[in-house]
C-alpha positions in Angstrom: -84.5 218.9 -79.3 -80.8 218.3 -79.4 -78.7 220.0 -76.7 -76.4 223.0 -77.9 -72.7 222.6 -78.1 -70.3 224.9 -76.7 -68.1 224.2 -79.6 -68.5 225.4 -83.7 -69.3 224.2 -86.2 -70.0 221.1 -85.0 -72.7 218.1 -86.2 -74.5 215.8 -84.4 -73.1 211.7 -83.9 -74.6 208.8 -84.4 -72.9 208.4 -81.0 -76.5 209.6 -78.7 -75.5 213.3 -76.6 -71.8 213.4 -78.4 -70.7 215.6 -81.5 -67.8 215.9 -83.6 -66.1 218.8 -85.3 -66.2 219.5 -88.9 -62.9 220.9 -89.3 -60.8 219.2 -86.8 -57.2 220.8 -87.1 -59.1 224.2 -85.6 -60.1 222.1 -82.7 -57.7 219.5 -81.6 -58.7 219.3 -78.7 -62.3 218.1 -79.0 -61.0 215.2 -80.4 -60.0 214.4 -76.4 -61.9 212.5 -74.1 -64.0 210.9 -76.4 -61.8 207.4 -76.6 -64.3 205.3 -75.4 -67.0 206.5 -78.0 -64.3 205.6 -80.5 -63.8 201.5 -79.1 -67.2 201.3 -79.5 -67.8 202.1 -82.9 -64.3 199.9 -83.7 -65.3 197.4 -81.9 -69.2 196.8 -83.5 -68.3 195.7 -86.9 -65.9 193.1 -85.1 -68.5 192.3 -82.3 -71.2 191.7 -85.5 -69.0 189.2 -87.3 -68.2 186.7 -84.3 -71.6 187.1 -82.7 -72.7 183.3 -83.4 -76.3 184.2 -82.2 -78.6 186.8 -83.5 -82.4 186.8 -83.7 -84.0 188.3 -86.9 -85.1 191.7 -84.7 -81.6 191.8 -84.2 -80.7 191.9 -87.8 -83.8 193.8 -88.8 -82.4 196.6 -86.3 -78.9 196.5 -87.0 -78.3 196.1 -90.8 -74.8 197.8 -90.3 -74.1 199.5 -87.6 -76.6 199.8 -84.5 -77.2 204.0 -84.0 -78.1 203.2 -80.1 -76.0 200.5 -78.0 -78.5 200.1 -76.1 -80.6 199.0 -78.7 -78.5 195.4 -78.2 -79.8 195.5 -74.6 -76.4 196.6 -73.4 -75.8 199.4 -70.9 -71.6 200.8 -70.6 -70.8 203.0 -67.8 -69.3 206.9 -68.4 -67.1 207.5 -66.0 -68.9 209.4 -63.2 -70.2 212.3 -64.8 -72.9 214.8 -64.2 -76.0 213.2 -66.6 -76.0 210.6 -64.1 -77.5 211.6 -60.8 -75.5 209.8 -58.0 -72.2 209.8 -60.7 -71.3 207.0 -60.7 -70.9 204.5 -63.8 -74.9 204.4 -65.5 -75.9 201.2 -64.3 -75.0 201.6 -61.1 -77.3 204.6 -60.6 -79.4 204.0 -57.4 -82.9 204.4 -59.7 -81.4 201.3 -62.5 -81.1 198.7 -59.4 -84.4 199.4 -57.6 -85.9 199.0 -61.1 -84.0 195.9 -62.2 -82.6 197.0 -64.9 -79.3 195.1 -64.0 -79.1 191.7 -62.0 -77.6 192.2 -58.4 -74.0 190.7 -58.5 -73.8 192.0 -62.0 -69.9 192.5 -61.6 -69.3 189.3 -60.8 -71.1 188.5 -64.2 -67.8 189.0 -65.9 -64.2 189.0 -65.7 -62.4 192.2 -63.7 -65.7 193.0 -62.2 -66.7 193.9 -65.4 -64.7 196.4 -66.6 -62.6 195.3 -70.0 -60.2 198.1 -69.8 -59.2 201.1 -67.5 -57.7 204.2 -67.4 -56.0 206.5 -64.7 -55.4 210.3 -63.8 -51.7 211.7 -65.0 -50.1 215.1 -65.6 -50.3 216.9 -69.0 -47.3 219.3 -69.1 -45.8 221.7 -71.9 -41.9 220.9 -74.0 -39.3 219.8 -71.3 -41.7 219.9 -68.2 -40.7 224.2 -67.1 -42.2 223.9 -63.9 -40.4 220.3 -63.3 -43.8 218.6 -62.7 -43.7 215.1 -61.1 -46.0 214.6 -58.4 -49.0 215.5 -56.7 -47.0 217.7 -54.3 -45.6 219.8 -57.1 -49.1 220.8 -57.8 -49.0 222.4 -54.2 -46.3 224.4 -54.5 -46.3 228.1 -55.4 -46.7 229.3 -59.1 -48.2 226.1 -60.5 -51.0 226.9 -62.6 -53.3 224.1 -62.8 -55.9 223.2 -65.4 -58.5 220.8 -63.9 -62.2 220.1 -64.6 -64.2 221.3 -61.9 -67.0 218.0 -60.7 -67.5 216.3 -64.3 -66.0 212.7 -64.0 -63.0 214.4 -64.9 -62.6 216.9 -62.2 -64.3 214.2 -59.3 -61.0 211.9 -60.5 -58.5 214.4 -60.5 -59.9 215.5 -57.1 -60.0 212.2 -55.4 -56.7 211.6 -57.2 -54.8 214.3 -55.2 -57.0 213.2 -52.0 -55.5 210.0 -52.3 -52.0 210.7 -52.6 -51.8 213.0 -49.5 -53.5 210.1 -47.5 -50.8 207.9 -48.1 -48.4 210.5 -48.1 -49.2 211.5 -44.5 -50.0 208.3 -43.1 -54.1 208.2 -43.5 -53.9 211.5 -41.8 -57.0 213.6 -43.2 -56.2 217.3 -42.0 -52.6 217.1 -44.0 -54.7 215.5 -46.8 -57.2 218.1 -47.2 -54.6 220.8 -46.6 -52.3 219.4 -49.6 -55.5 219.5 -52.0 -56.8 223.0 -50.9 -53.0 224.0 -52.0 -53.6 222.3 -55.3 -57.0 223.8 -55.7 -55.4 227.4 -54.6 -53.4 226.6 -57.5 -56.2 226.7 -59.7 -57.0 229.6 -61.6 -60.2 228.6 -62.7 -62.2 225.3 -62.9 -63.3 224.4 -66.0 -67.3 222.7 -66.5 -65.6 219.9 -68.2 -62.5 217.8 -69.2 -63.2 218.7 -72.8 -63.0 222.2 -71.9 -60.0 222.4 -69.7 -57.8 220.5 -72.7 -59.3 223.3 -74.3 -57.9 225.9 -72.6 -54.7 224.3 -72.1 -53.7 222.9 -75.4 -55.2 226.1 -77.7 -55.3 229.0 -74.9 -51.8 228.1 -73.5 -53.2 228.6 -70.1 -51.7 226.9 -67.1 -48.9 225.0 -66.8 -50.1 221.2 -66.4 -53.6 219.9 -66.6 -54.9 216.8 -64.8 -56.6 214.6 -67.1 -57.3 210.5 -68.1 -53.9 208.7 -68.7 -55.7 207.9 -72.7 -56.9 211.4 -73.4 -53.0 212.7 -72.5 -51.8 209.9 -74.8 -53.7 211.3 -77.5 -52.9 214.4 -77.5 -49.3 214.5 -76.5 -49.1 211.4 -79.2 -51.4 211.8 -81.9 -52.7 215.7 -81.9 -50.0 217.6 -81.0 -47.0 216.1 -81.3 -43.6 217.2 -79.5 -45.7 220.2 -77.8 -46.8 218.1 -74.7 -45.4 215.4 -72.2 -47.2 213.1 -69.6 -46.0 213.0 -66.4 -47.4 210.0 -64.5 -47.4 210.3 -60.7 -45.8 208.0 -57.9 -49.7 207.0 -57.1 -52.9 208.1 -58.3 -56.1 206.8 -58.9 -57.7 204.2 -61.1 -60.7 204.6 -63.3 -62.9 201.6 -64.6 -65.7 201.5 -67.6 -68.1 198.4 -66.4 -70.8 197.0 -68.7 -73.9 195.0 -68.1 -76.7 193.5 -69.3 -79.8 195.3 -69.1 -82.5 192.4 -68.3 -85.9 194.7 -69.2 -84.2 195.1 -72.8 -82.9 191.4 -73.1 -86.3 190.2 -71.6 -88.2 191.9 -73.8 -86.0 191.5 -77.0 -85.1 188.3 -76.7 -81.6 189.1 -77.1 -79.9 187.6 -73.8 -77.9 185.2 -75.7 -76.7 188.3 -78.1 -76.1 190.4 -75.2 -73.9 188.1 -73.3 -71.8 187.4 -76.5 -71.5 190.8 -76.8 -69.8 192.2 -74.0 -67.5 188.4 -73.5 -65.9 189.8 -77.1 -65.0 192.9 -75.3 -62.5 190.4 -73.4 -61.2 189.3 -76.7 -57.6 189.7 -77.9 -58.8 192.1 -81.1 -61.1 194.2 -78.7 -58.4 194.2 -76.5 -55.9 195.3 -79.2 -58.6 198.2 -79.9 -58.7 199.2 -76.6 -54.5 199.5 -76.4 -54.7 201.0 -79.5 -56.9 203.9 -78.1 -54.3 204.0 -74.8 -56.8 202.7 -73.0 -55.3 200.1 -70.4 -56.2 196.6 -71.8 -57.1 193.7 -68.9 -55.5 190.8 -71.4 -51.8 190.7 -70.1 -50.4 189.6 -73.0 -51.7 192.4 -74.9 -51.1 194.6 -71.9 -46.7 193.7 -72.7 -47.1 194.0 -76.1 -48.2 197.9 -75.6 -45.6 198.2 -72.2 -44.4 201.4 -74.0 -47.5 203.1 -73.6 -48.8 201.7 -70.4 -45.4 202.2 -67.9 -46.6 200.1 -64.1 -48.7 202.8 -62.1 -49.2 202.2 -57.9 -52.7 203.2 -58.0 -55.9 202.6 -55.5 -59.5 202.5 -56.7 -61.8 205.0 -55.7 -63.6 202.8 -53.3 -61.5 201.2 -51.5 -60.2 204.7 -50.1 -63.4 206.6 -50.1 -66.0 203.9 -50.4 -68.7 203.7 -53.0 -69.9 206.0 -55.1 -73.0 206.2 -52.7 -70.5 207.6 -50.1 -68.3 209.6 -51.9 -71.0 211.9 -53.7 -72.4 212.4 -50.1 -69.0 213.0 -48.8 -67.0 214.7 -50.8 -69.3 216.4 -53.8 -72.6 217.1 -52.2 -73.2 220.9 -51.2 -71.1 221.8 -48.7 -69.0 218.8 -49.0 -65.5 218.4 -48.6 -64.2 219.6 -52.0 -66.8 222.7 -51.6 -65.2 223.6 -48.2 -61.6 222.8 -49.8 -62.2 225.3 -52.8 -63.8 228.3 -50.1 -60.6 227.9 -48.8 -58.6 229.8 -52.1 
């Protein structure tokens, strides 16, 4: 059976759990958040042609375009979201090591511990900025009206985002931290179940007067969707947000595929995927395709989520397990 959608009409993707809308210019903004899904189907036609190995299963399964990814033996990472238990990227899910599914050491496996591009958490604010939005303390201050996902990937970002910034902003010191992100949350009318959602209800409902949200999903709407409506604000520091792939050895093992695999995801390093991704305002890792797109990628100060939190392990347990610190942070409002 194939799960509902809040949003109609809609029809099912070849893209496994995603949909798109039939009549776009009625819903703008479900065209959002799903930048990633795009690079892949790009990037498979291109991946096919320079793929100097493929076995005659391969073919046999993927005439055209393959309908699963994983079909290829290849696994991608969602940013932490809630179909995966622990939330963080897929194949780093507790369950996929014990099983094997991924060798241990697999970032190491390839370059930039195996993410080919990245993204980060900015400021989506209405024509000429009203509330004069430009950092994470603004979002503190009284009548801000913020539009956030609640604990989808989106929200847990935007979250650990804010967390972030008050720790450096007050010297490491947790109580000022936590009492500049209860202010944000305060500031929160109501928490969204998703990012796709909250751009919902800020881009077609007017509601709120900034919404926290990927650096590529502000792009594209403030760019492509609705142009001259919307600015992006980008913060003095936030946080980064990686999208690793790996190998998955059962798959490979049993396919044969390895070789197919591995060719695979070294194209995703390549300057034409890399193009792609830049062309989706997704952060490319090639440098030189990095300055060709410096208009759309200005330099950030950002931190990655573990190295102020921890691992994923940690944070969940931390921060987003019942009566965690975001669950005492939002009793607080």
């Amino acid at each position: 059976m194939q799960p509902r959608s809040r949003f109609k009409p809609s029809v099912r993707t070849k893209c496994p759990g995603q949909y798109r809308i039939r009549r776009k210019k009625h819903y703008p903004a479900q065209c959002l958040i799903r930048c990633d899904t795009v690079f892949l189907q790009r990037i498979q036609p291109l991946i096919y042609q320079n793929i100097p190995i493929r076995t005659p299963r391969h073919i046999r399964q993927h005439p055209t375009i393959p309908r699963r990814l994983q079909q290829t033996g290849i696994i991608r990472s969602q940013r932490p979201s809630s179909r995966c238990r622990n939330h963080e990227p897929i194949f780093r899910h507790r369950p996929a090591r014990k099983k094997g599914l991924v060798e241990k050491g697999w970032q190491q496996a390839l370059p930039d511990h195996a993410a080919p591009y990245t993204s980060t958490m900015v400021f989506l604010v209405r024509k000429n900025n009203p509330k004069q939005i430009r950092d994470w303390n603004d979002l503190a201050k009284d009548g801000a009206n913020i539009v956030i996902a609640k604990t989808s990937g989106n929200g847990r970002y935007a979250f650990l985002g804010a967390y972030g910034y008050g720790l450096k902003a007050n010297n490491g010191n947790e109580q000022e931290a936590q009492k500049l992100v209860a202010s944000i949350l305060k500031n929160t009318p109501v928490f969204e179940n998703g990012g796709r959602a909250a751009a919902t209800t800020f881009t077609q409902r007017n509601i709120g007067d900034v919404l926290i949200t990927f650096e590529n999903e502000a792009n594209y709407v403030s760019k492509k969707l609705t142009q001259g409506q919307f600015e992006i604000v980008y913060p003095s520091y936030t946080i980064s947000a990686e999208s690793p792939v790996a190998v998955v050895n059962s798959v490979v093992a049993k396919k044969g595929t390895q070789k197919t695999a591995r060719a695979y995801l070294e194209y995703l390093w390549s300057e034409p995927a890399q193009e792609l991704a830049a062309s989706l305002y997704l952060r490319p890792r090639n440098p030189e395709v990095l300055a060709r797109h410096k208009a759309d990628f200005p330099d950030l100060d950002t931190f990655p989520p573990e190295e102020k939190f921890g691992g994923w392990d940690n944070i969940m347990k931390t921060y987003f397990a019942d009566g965690g610190v975001f669950d005492r942070l939002t009793a607080q409002k």
